[in-house]
N, C-alpha and C positions, 0 to 999 in steps of 0.2 A: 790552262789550269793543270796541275799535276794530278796524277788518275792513277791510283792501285788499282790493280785489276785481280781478285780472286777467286774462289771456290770452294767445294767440299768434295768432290769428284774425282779432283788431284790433277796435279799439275800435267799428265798427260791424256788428260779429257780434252775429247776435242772443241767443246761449247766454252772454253775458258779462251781459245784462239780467237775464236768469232769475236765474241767482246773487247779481247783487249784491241781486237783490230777495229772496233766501234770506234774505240775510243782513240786511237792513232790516226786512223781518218779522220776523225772530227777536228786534227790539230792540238789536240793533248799531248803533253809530254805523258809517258806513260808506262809505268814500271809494273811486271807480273811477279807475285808473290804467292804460291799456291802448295794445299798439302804435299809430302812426295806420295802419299798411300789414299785411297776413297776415304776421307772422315767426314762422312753421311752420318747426320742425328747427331752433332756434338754442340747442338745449340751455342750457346756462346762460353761453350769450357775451356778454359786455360788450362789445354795441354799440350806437352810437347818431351821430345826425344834428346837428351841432352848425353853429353859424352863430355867427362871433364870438368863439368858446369857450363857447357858452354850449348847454345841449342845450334844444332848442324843444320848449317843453309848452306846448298849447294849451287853453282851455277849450270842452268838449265836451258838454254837455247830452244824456243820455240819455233817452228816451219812457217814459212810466210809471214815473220815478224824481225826481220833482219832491221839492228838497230836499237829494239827495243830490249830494254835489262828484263832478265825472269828470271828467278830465284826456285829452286823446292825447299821447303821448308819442312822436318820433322815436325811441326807441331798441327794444332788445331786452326779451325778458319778464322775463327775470334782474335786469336792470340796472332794470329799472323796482323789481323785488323788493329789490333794492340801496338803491336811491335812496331809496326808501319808509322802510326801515331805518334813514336817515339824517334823517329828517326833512325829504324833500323834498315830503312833499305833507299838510303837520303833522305831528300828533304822530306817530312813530312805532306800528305794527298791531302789536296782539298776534296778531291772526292774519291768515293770506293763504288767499283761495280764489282760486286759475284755473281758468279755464274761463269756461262749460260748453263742453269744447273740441270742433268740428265732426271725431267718429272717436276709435276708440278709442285709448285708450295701454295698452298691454300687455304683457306679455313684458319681456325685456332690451329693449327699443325702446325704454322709459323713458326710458334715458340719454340721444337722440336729442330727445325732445319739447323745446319752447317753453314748454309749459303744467308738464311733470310740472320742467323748469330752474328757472320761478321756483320752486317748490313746496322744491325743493332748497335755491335761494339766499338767500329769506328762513329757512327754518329751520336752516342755517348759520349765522346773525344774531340768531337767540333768538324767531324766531314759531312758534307751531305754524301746519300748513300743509295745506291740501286741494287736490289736482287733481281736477275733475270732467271727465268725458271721455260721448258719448253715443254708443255702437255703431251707427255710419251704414251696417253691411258687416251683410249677410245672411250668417252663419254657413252653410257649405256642410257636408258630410258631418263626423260626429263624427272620425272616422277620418280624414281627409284634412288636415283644417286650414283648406280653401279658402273661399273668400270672395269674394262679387260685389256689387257697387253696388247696391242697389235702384235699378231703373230709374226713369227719372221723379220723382225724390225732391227735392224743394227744401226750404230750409230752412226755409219756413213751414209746410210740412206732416210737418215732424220731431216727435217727441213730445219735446219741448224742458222740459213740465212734469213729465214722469215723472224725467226725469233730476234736475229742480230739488226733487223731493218727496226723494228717496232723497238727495238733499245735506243738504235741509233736518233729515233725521232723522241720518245723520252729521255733520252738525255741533253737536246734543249732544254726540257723542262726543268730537270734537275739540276744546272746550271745558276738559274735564276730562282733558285727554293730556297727559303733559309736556311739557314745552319742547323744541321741537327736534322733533317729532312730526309726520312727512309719510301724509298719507293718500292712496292713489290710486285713485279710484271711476272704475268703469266702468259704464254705463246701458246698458241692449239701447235699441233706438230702437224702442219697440210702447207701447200702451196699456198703465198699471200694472195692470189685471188681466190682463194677457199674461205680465205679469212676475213669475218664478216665487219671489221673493225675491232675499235679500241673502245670499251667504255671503263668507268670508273667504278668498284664495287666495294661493295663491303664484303666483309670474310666470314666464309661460312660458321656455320658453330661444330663443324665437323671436318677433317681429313677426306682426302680419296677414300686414303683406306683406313685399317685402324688395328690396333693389334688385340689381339683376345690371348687370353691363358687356354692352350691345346691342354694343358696336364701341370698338374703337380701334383709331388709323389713327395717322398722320404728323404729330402738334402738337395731336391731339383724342381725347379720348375720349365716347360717348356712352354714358348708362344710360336705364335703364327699368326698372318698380315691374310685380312678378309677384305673384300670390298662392305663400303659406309651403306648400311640399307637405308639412312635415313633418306627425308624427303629434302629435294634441293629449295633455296627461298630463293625466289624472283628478287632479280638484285645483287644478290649474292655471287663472290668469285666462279663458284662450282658451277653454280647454276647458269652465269655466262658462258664460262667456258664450254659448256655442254654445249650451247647453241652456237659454238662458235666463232666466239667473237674474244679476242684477247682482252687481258682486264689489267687494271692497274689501280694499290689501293696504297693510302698513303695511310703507313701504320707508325707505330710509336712501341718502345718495349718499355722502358722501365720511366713511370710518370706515378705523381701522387693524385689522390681523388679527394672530392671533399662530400661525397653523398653518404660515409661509414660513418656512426657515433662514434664516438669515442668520447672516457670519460672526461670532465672538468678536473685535472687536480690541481689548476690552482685558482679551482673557484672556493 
């Protein structure tokens, strides 16, 4: 199968290597499409940097991917998702991996991420789709919710290949899903024998973390990113991952419901 490979991070993070080389070892053709700058929190927005009318994609040779096409891209993760769909960087993917995103995506946050938008916007478009995401936050009390940075952490000393092993075994699954099919993998950041397994979860009804208003004043407002005090649900993405065990939940963005009234007008 043909495999876009991208991100929010930007094309010279190093969790977008991991993956597309998931996806090259598994015998994919496999092309990497990726921001040129970190475009973290752009949900699924169609943006991009054009000059001329024309959006600037550059060719960008990735380390230990000799072979494989990569692209940067001036625009957003969606739109690259978009673009892709369209035959902008050949044949159209039947599947899209992003990631491997630096933190997790969890909870209702999803709707929020770069990485979990493209995942969205190509399988809008008929790809099945994987976010891979690698838990950069030390899980604080089960009970709390809290979360603190491992100090001193870079991202050469991330475990970047556990996160790419547990990709590499869902994306069998992904494979054989239907169309239209988004997966959203969460990795604890420890050694795979730290790692207590894979289960399958629902998503929290909260973020790690979450933003609050620090100040508004006279024409400004400022924020700032707290840890989630609420309590984690058994079951629940956050709540696995606290215990250590990688999760994976098969979400859906844009669907209709039939449990809202709505009036009769042509009764």
């Amino acid at each position: 199968m043909r495999v876009l490979v991208t991100n929010d991070d930007g094309i010279a993070a190093p969790g977008i290597r991991w993956l597309a080389r998931v996806a090259s070892d598994s015998g994919h053709e496999v092309v990497v499409a990726a921001p040129g700058n970190e475009a973290s929190g752009m949900s699924a927005a169609l943006r991009a940097v054009e000059k001329d009318g024309r959006i600037i994609v550059t060719e960008q040779p990735l380390d230990g991917l000799s072979g494989v096409e990569s692209y940067s891209v001036a625009s957003s993760p969606a739109f690259i998702a978009l673009l892709a769909t369209r035959g902008a960087f050949g044949p159209p993917p039947d599947l899209l991996l992003s990631g491997i995103n630096r933190g997790a995506n969890a909870g209702l946050a999803v709707l929020h991420s770069g990485t979990v938008g493209a995942a969205f916007t190509a399988a809008a478009y008929g790809c099945r789709t994987m976010a891979v995401s690698l838990d950069i936050l030390t899980p604080g009390a089960v009970e709390t919710g809290g979360a603190m940075l491992r100090p001193g952490s870079r991202d050469e000393a991330r475990h970047w290949a556990t996160a790419a092993q547990y990709a590499a075994d869902m994306l069998k699954t992904l494979v054989d899903a239907p169309v239209g099919t988004v997966l959203n993998l969460n990795v604890p950041d420890a050694p795979p024998e730290r790692v207590k397994g894979i289960r399958r979860a629902r998503l929290s009804r909260f973020g790690q973390v979450q933003i609050t208003v620090a100040e508004a004043g006279q024409g400004f407002v400022r924020t700032s990113l707290e840890e989630s005090g609420a309590s984690l649900e058994p079951g629940t993405d956050l709540a696995l991952l606290a215990e250590g065990f990688a999760t994976v939940s098969a979400i859906r963005a844009v669907s209709e419901v039939s449990d809202v009234e709505l009036p009769d007008w042509h009764g």
